[in-house]
LOFIKE-839780 format. One record per residue (C-alpha): residue number from 0; y, z, x. Coordinates in nm, 2 decimals. Layout:
% residues N
   resi       c2       c3       c1
    NUM        Y        Z        X
...
This chain:
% residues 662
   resi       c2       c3       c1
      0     2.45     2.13     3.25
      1     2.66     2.01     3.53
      2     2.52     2.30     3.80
      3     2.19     2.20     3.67
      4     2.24     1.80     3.78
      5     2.38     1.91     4.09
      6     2.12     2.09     4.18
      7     1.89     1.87     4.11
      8     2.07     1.59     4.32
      9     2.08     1.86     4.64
     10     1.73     1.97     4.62
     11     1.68     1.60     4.65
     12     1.88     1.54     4.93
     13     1.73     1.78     5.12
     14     1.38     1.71     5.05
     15     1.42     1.35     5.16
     16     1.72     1.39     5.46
     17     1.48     1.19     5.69
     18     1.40     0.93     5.50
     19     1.52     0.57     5.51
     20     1.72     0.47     5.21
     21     1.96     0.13     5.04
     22     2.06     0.29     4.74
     23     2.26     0.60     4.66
     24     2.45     0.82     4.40
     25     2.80     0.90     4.46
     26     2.92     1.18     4.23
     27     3.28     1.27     4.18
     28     3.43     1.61     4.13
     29     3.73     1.51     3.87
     30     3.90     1.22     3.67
     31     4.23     1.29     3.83
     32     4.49     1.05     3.90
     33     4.31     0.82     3.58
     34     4.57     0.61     3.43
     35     4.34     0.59     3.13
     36     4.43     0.82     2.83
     37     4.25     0.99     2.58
     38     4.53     0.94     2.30
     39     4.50     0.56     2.38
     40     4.07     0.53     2.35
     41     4.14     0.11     2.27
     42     4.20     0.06     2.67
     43     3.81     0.15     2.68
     44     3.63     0.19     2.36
     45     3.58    -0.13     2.09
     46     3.79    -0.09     1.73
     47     3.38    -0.03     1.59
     48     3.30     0.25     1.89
     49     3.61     0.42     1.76
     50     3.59     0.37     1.41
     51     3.23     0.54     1.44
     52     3.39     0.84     1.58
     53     3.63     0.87     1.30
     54     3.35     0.81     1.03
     55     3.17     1.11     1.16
     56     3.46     1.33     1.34
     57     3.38     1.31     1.67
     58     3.63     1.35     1.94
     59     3.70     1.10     2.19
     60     3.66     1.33     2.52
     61     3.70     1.32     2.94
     62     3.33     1.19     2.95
     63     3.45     0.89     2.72
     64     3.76     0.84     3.00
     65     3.66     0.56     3.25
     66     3.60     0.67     3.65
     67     3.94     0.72     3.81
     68     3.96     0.36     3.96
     69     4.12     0.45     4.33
     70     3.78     0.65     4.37
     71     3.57     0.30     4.33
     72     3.82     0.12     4.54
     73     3.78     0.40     4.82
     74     3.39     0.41     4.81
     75     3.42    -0.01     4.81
     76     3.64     0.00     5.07
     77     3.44     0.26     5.26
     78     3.23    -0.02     5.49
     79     2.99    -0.26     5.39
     80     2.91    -0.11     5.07
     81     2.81    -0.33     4.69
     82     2.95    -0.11     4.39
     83     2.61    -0.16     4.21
     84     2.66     0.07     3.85
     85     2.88     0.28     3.71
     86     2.85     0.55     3.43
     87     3.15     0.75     3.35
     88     2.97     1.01     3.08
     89     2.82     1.13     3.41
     90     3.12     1.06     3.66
     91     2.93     0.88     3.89
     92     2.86     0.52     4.06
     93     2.57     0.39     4.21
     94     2.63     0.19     4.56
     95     2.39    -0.02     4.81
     96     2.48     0.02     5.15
     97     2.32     0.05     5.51
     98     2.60     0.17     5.69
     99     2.54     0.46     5.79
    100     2.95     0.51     5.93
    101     3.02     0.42     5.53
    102     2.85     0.69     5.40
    103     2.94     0.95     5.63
    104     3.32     0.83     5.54
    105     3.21     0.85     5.18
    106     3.09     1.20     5.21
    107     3.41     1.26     5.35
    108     3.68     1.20     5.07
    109     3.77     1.52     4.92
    110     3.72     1.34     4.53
    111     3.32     1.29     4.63
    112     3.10     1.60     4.51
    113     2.79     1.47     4.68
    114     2.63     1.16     4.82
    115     2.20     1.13     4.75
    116     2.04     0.87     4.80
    117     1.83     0.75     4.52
    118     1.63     0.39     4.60
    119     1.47     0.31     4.89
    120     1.51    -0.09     4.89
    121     1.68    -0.34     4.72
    122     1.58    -0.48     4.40
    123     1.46    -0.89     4.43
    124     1.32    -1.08     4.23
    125     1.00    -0.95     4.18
    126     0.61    -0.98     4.00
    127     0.64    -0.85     3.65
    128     0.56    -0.50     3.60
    129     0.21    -0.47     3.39
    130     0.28    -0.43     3.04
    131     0.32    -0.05     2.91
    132     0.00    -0.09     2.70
    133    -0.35    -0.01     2.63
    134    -0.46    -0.38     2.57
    135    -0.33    -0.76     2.44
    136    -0.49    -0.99     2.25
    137    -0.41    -1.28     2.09
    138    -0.40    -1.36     1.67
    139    -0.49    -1.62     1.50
    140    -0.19    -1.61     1.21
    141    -0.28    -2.00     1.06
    142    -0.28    -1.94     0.67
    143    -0.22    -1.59     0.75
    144     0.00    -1.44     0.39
    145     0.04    -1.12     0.25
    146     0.02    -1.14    -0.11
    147     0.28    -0.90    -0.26
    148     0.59    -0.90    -0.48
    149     0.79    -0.84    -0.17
    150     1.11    -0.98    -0.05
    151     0.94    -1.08     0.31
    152     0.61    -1.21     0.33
    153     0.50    -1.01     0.64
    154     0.16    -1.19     0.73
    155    -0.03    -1.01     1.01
    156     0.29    -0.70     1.07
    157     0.20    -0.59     0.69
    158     0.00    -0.30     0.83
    159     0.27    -0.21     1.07
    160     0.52    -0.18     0.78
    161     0.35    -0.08     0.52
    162     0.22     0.23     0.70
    163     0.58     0.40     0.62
    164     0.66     0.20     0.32
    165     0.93    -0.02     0.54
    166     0.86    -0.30     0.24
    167     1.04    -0.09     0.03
    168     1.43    -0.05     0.23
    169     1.37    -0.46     0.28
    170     1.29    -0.50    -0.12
    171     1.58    -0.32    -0.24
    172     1.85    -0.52     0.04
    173     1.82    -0.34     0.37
    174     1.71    -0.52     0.63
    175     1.97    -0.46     0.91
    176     2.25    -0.66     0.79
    177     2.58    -0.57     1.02
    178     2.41    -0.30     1.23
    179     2.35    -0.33     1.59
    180     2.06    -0.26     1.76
    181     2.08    -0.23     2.20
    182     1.72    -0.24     2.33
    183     1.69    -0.14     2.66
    184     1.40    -0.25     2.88
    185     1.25    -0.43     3.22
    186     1.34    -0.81     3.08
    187     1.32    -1.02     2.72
    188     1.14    -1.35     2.87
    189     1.16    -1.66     2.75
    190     1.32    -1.46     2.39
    191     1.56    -1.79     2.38
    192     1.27    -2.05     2.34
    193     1.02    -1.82     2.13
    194     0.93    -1.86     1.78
    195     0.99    -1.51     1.68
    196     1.32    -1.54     1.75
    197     1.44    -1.83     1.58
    198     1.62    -1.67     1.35
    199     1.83    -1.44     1.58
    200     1.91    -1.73     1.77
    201     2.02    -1.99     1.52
    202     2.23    -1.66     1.33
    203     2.37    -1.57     1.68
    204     2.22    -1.24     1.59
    205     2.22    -1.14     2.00
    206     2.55    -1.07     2.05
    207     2.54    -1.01     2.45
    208     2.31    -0.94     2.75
    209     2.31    -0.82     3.07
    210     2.07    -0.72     3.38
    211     2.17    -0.37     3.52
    212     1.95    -0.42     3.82
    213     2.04    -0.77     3.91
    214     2.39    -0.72     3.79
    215     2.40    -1.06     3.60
    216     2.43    -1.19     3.24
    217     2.12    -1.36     3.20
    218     1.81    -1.18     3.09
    219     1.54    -1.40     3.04
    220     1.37    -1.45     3.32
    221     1.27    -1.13     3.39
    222     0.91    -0.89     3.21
    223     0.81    -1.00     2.91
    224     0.76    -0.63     2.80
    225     1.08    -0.62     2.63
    226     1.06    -0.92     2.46
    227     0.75    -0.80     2.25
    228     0.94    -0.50     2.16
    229     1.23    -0.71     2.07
    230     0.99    -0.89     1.85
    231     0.83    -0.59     1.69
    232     1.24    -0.55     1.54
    233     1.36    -0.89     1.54
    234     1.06    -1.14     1.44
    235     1.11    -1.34     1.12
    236     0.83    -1.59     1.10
    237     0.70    -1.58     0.69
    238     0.34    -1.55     0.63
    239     0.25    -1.48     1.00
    240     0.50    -1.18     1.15
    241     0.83    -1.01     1.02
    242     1.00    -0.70     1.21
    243     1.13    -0.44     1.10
    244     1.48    -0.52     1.11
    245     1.53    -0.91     1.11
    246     1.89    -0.93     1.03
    247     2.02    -0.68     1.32
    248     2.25    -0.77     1.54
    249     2.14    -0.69     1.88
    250     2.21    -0.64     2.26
    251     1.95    -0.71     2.52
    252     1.99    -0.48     2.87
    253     1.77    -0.48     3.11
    254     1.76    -0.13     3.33
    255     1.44    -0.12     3.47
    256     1.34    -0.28     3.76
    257     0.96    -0.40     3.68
    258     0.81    -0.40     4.02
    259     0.96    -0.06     4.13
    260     1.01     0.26     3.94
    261     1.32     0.50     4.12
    262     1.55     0.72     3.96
    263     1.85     0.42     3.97
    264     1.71     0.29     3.69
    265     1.74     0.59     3.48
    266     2.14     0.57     3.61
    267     2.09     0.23     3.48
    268     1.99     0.32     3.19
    269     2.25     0.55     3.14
    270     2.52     0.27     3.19
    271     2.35     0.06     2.95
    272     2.39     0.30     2.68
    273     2.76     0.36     2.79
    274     2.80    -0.03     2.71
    275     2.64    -0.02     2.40
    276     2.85     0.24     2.28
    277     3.17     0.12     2.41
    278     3.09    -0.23     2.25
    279     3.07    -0.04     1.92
    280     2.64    -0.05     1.88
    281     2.44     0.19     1.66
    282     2.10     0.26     1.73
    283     1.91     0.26     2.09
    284     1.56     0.14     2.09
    285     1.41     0.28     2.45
    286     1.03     0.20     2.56
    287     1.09     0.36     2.91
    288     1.01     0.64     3.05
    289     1.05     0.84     3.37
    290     0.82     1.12     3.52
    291     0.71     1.00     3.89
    292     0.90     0.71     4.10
    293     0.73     0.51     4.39
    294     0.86     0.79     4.68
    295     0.71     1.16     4.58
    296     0.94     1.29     4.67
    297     1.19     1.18     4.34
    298     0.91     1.30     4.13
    299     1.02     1.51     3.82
    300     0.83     1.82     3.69
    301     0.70     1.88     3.33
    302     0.95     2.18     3.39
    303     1.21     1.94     3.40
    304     1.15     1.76     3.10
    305     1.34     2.03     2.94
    306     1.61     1.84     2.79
    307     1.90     1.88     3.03
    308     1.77     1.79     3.37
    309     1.71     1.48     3.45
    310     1.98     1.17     3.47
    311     1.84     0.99     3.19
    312     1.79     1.28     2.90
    313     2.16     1.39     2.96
    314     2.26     1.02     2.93
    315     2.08     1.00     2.62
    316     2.18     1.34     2.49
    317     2.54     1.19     2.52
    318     2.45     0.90     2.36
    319     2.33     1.10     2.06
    320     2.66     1.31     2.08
    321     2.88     0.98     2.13
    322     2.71     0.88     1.72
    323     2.41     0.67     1.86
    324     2.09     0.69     1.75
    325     1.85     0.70     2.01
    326     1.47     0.60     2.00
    327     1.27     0.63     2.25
    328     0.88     0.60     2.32
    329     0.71     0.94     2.42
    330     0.49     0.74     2.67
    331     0.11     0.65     2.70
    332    -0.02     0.99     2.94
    333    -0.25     1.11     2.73
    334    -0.53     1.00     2.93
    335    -0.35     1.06     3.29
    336    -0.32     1.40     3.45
    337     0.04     1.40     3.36
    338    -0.06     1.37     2.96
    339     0.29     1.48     2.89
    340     0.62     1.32     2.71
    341     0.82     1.15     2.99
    342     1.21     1.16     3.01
    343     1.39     1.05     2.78
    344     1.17     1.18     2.56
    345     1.31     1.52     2.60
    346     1.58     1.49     2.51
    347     1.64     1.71     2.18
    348     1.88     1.44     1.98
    349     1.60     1.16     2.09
    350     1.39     1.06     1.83
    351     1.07     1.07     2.04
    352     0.76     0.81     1.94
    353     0.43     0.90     1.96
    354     0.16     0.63     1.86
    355    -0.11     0.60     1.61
    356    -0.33     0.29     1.46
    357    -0.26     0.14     1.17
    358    -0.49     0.42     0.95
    359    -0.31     0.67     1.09
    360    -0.52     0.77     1.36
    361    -0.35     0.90     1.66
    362    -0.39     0.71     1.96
    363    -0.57     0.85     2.27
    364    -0.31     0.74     2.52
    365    -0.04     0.87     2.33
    366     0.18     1.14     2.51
    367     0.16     1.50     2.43
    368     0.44     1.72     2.33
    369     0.61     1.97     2.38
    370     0.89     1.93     2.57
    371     0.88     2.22     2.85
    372     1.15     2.44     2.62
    373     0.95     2.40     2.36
    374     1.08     2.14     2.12
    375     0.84     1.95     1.92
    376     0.78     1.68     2.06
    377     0.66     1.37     2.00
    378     0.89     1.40     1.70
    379     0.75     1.12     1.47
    380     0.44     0.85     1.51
    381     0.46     0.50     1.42
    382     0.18     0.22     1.47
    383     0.15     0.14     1.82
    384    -0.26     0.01     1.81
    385    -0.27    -0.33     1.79
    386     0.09    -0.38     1.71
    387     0.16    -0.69     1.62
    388     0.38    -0.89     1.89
    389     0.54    -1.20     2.02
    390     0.36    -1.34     2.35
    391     0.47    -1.52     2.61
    392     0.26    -1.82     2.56
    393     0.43    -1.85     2.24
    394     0.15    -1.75     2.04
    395     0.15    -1.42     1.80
    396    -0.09    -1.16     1.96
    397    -0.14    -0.78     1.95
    398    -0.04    -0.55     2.20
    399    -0.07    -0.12     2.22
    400     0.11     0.16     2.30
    401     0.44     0.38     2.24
    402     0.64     0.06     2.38
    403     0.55    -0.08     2.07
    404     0.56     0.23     1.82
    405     0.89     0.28     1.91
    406     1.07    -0.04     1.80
    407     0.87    -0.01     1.52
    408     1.01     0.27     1.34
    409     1.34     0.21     1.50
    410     1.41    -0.08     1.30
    411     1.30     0.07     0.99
    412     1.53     0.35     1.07
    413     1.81     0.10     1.12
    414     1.76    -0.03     0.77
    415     1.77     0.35     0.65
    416     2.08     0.41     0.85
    417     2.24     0.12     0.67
    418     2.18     0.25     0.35
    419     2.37     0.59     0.42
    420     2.59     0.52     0.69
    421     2.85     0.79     0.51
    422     2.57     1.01     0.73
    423     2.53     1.07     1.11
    424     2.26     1.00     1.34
    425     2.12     1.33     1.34
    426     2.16     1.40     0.92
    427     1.92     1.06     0.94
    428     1.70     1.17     1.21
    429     1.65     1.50     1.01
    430     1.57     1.29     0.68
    431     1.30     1.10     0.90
    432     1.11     1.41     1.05
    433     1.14     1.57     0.66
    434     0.96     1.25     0.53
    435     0.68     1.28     0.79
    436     0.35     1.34     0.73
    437     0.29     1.67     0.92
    438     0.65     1.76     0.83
    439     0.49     2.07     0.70
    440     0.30     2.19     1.00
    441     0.42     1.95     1.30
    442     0.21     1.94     1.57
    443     0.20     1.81     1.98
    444     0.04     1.49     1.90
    445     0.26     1.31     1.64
    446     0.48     1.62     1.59
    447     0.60     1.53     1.22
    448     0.43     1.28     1.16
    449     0.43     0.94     1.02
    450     0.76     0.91     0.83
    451     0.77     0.75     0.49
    452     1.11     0.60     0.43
    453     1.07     0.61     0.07
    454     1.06     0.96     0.08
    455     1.35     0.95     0.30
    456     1.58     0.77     0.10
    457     1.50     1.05    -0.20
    458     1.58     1.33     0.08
    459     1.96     1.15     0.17
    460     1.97     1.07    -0.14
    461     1.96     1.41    -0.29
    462     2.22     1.49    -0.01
    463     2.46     1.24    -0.14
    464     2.44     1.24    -0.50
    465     2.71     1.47    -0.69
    466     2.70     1.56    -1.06
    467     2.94     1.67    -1.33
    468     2.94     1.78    -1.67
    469     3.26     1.81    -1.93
    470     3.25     1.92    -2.31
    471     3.38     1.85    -2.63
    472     3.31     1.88    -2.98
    473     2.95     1.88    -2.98
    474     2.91     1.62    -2.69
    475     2.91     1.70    -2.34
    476     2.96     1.41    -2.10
    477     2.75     1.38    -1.81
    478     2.86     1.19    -1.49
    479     2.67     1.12    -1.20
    480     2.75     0.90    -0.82
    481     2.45     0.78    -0.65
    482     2.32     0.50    -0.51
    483     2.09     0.22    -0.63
    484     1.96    -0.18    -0.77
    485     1.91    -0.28    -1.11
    486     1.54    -0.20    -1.01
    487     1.61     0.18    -1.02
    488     1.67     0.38    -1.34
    489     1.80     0.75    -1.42
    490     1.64     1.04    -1.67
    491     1.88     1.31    -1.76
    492     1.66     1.63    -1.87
    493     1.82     1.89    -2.06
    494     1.76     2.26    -2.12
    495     1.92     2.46    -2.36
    496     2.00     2.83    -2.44
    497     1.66     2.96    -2.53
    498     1.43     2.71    -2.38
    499     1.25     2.74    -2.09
    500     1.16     2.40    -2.00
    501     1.37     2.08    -1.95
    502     1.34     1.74    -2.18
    503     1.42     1.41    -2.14
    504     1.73     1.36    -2.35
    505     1.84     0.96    -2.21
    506     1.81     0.70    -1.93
    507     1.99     0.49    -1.76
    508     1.90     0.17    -1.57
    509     2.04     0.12    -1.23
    510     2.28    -0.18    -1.20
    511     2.33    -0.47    -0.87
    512     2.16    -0.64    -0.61
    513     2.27    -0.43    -0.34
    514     2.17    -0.07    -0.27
    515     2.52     0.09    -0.30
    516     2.73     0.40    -0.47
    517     2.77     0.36    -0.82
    518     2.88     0.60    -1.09
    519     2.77     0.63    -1.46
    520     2.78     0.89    -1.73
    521     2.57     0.95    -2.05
    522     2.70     1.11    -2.37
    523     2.45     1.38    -2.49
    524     2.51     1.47    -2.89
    525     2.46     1.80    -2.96
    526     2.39     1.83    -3.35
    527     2.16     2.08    -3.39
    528     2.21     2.24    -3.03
    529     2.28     2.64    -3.06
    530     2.57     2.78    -2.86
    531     2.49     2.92    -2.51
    532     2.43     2.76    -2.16
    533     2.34     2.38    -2.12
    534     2.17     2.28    -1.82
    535     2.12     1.92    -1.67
    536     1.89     1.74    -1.42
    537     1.93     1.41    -1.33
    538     1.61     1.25    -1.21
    539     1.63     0.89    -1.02
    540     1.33     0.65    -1.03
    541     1.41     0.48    -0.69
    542     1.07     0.26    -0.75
    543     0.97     0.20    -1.11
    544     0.65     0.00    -0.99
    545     0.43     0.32    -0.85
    546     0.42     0.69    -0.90
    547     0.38     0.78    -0.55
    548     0.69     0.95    -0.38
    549     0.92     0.74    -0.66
    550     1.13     0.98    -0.78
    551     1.31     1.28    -0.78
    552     1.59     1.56    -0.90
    553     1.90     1.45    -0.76
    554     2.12     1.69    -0.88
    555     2.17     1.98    -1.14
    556     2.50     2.07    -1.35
    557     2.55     2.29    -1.62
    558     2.78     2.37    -1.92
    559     2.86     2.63    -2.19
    560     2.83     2.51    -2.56
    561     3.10     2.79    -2.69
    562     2.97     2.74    -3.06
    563     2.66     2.61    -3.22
    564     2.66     2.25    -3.38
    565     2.40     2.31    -3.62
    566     2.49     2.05    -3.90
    567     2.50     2.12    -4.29
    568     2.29     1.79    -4.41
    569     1.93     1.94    -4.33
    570     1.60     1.72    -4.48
    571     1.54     1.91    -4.82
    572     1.15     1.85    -4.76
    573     1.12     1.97    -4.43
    574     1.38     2.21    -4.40
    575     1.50     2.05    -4.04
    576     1.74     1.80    -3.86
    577     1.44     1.58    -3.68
    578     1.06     1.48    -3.76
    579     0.89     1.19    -3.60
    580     0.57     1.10    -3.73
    581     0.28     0.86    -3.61
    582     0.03     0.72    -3.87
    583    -0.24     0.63    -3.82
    584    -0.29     0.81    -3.50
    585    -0.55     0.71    -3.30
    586    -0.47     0.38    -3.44
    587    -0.64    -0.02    -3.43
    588    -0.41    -0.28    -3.55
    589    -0.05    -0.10    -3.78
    590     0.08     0.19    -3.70
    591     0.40     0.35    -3.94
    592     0.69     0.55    -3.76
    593     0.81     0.82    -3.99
    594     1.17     0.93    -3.91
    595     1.34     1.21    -4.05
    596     1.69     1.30    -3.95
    597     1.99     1.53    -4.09
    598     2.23     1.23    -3.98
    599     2.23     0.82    -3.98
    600     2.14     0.66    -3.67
    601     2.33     0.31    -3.64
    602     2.17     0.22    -3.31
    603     1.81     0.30    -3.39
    604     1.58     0.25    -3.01
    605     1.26     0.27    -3.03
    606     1.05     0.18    -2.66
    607     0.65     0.19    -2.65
    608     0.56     0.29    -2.29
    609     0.23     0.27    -2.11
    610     0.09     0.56    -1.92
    611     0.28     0.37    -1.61
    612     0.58     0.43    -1.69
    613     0.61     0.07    -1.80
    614     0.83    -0.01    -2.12
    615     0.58    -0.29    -2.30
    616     0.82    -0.32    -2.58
    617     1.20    -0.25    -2.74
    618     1.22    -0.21    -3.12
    619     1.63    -0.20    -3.22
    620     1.73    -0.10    -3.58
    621     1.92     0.18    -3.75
    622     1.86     0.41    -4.09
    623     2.05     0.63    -4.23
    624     2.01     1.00    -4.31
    625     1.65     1.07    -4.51
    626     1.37     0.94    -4.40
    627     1.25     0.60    -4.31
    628     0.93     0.46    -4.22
    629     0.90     0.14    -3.99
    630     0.57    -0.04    -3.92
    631     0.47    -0.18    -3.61
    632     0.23    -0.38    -3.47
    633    -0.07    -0.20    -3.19
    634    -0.27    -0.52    -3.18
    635    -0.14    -0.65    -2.86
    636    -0.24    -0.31    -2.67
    637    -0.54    -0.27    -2.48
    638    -0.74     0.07    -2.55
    639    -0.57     0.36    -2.41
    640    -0.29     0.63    -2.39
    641     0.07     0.49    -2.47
    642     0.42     0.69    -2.57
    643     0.64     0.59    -2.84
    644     0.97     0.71    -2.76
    645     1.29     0.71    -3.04
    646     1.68     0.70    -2.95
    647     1.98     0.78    -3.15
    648     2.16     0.47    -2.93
    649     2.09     0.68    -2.58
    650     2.02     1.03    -2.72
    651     1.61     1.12    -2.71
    652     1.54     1.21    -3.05
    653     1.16     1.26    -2.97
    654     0.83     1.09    -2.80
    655     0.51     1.10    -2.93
    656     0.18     1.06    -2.77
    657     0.00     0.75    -2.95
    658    -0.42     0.65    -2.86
    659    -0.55     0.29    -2.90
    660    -0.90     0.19    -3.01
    661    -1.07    -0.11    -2.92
């Protein structure tokens, strides 16, 4: 990767040798001489940036080690030369200078690999770069509700969040609490002032800036561009615009120089990212992208959108390798001549955004994939039509494309992240493209798809969940870790020697306000169970409310019943253990329940379900053994299918299919 960076960095020289240039690369050969030690990672790295590389066992390396700092003194010292950037993941600073004497001296020092330039002028204070979009428009949000059962009221950005079932991770407690979000753009005007923002503001939810190409703290001043992305995440204005992640925490860098596009500001970028992952941040959200600069003759090739070529992908490749999560658009060419995915967008641990409207349908000026070796690229979509966004004039507006896509899934992915954080970026990033819509057939416009985070949470879910099963006399204990709310609930399905088919056999309801790991177990009686092998499922419910993508296996676990536990005391009438009986069946107004059993049942259950899923009502009592017959009113049910089910306490003892008439 090195030889390949190198090269590209001569090539470069050598094709512009003649030309007239402020701004260069300085690459060195070696850390040697550092003082810095890789057994001692606190001189350079945060407590969190460390602690994430022990949570997911990656090793603090030489690219982590900061640049040997007698070489910055020598280049400083060199003549009249400004130390603009540094980035020591790629061993390198960038330096302004017109001193010709300086650079030769430069070129001289037996620790410099090679000098290139890499800007032609020096960055001012400039007009805004246009916006990265198709068009902008402005809402009109007055009285403007979405009416749902949902934790946020989302207003006008329902669409925007709805399209991958983001209500969901917010309903059941993840919304970006105590993760940290670096978003990485050309400025964030005016975010300080802005109504979308009051809530990160007044919860000192930004948690630092700073301008990479003015080398200053302040940020606001600059293109609004990053702003509205910012607000795509961050907004929390109820019944007019809610992001995606509104209780991140988040850092604010500005790399890219809005009136000017040369390859300094993807070594920009690259030192912002260092700083974000050195300050202990999680997720990068990236709407930038690099193909051709201002001068020609910087311009990159789709050949070299490859994944390891250009400056920025191999920052953001180490990013991804350092435990960040990296977002970034796959740009708006799919109208130009270039009509390709732009750098970072390469890279292969980049989640690359494609853009589609709010139906699904992919947007025109989306970027197409694939990356020149062939990855699939873009590798998800996410609504970046018509996004909704913050504007300067401090009204709420719509703005389109992949600027805005990105930071849209990225916060949702945030949330996700939150749930599992047990898992790294790229388990998550995998449990994303899985849940896509194409994930079955991904192609070079949206690659897989539009993720559903519902079905994402199932997919980590299944990956986390563990499942045991121990037996004793004629009751095996089942125990099960997942996670969950009280809103969830549990089936366990059993199969026994003999049988082909699995049946519900008990339930349990999930338990807390927060999505977290919990542990439960469920006794399962055996009487009347023959000897042989016992097999378990465990199904979770992760949204009782719908049927679509709600629920599924978690995890299997089986046991051997040694001897059978057929009991003695069988029903002289009907020569067996169980009988459930409904009558009248279709039925108007009284139905009876006819119970048989071998055995008493002190904790008698008996729920009426609708075709939902819904339990309408809970019926406690107990009997003993014989048969009983309890009546029970129908009158309150409208016409249709229902399920009576019966429980010995939390044992299914049967459920029975039960039609109402009008």
């Amino acid at each position: 990767m090195k030889k390949i960076f190198l090269c590209l960095i001569l090539i470069i020289a050598v094709k512009i040798s003649e030309a007239q240039f402020s701004r260069y690369i300085i690459q060195f050969r070696n850390k040697a001489g550092s003082s810095f030690s890789l057994n001692n990672p606190i001189q350079y790295l945060s407590q969190k940036a460390i602690d994430r590389r022990t949570r997911y066992s990656i090793a603090v390396d030489s690219t982590d080690l900061p640049i040997t700092p007698r070489y910055i003194d020598s280049i400083r010292l060199a003549g009249a030369v400004t130390i603009l950037n540094s980035s020591r993941w790629l061993n390198q600073v960038s330096i302004q200078t017109s001193d010709a004497a300086a650079l030769s001296k430069i070129n001289s020092f037996p620790f410099v690999q090679v000098v290139a330039p890499i800007a032609s002028r020096t960055a001012a204070t400039l007009a805004n770069k246009k916006p990265d979009a198709e068009s902008q428009r402005v809402l009109n949000t007055a009285g403007t509700t979405n009416v749902t059962a949902d934790f946020f009221s989302y207003g006008s950005s329902y669409n925007q969040v709805h399209i991958h079932n983001g209500e969901f991770l917010h309903n059941i407690g993840l919304r970006g609490q105590n993760m940290t979000i670096g978003i990485f753009d050309g400025g964030f005007f005016h975010y300080t002032t802005l109504k979308s923002f009051d809530s990160v503001n007044i919860n000192g939810q930004v948690l630092g800036t700073y301008d990479f190409v003015a080398r200053e703290q302040s940020v606001i001043e600059d293109d609004s561009h990053g702003m509205q992305c910012f607000s795509v995440i961050a907004a929390n204005i109820p019944g007019q615009f809610v992001g995606t992640a509104p209780k991140a925490n988040f850092y604010l860098f500005r790399s890219e120089d809005g009136a000017s596009e040369f390859p300094i500001e993807e070594h920009n970028w690259v030192c912002a990212a260092e700083r974000l992952d050195s300050s202990g941040g999680d997720l990068i959200s990236s709407s930038l992208g690099y193909n051709t600069f201002d001068d020609p003759a910087f311009n990159h090739t789709y050949a070299d959108m490859n994944g390891n070529t250009t400056i920025v992908t191999r920052g953001a490749d180490l990013a991804a390798k350092k435990g960040l999560f990296v977002i970034n658009s796959a740009g708006n060419e799919g109208n130009n001549s270039w009509k390709f995915i732009a750098a970072p967008a390469d890279g292969d641990s980049v989640m690359a955004v494609g853009a589609v409207d709010a139906s699904g349908g992919v947007a025109p000026f989306s970027s197409y994939g694939p990356s020149s070796d062939n990855q699939t690229k873009p590798d998800v979509a996410s609504v970046g039509v018509n996004t909704v966004v913050q504007t300067p004039s401090n009204t709420i507006g719509t703005n389109s494309g992949t600027s805005f896509s990105a930071p849209n899934i990225a916060g949702l992915t945030t949330c996700l992240w939150q749930g599992f954080q047990e898992f790294n970026n790229i388990k998550i990033l995998n449990a994303l493209r899985q849940s896509g819509s194409k994930a079955a057939s991904p192609d070079n416009r949206v690659g897989y798809g539009i993720p559903d985070v519902k079905k994402a949470v199932l997919i980590l879910l299944k990956d986390f969940s563990t499942a045991s099963a121990t037996a004793s006399s004629c009751k095996n204990t089942i125990s099960w870790t997942s996670k969950d709310v009280s809103s969830m609930k549990y089936e366990i399905e059993r199969k026994t020697a003999g049988e082909t088919a699995y049946t519900k056999v008990g339930e349990r309801q999930g338990a807390g306000t927060s999505f977290s790991s919990r542990t439960y177990s469920f006794d399962d009686s055996l009487i009347n169970v023959q000897a042989g092998l016992i097999s378990y499922r465990i199904r979770q419910i992760i949204d009782t409310a719908t049927t679509t993508l709600s629920a599924d296996y978690i995890d299997t676990v089986s046991v051997n019943l040694a001897s059978s536990c057929i009991t003695t005391a069988i029903n002289p009438v009907t020569g067996i253990g169980e009988e459930v009986i409904l009558m009248p069946n279709p039925v108007k107004e009284r139905f009876a329940l006819k119970i048989t059993t071998s055995y008493p049942v002190q904790k008698l259950v008996i729920r009426v379900i609708n075709n939902k899923g819904q339990v309408l009502s809970v019926i406690r009592n107990s009997k003993g053994s014989g048969t009983t017959t309890i009546e029970l009113p129908s009158a309150y049910l409208a016409s249709g299918q229902y399920y009576v089910s019966i429980y010995n306490d939390e044992k299914l003892i049967a459920t029975k299919e039960l039609i109402k008439l009008q």
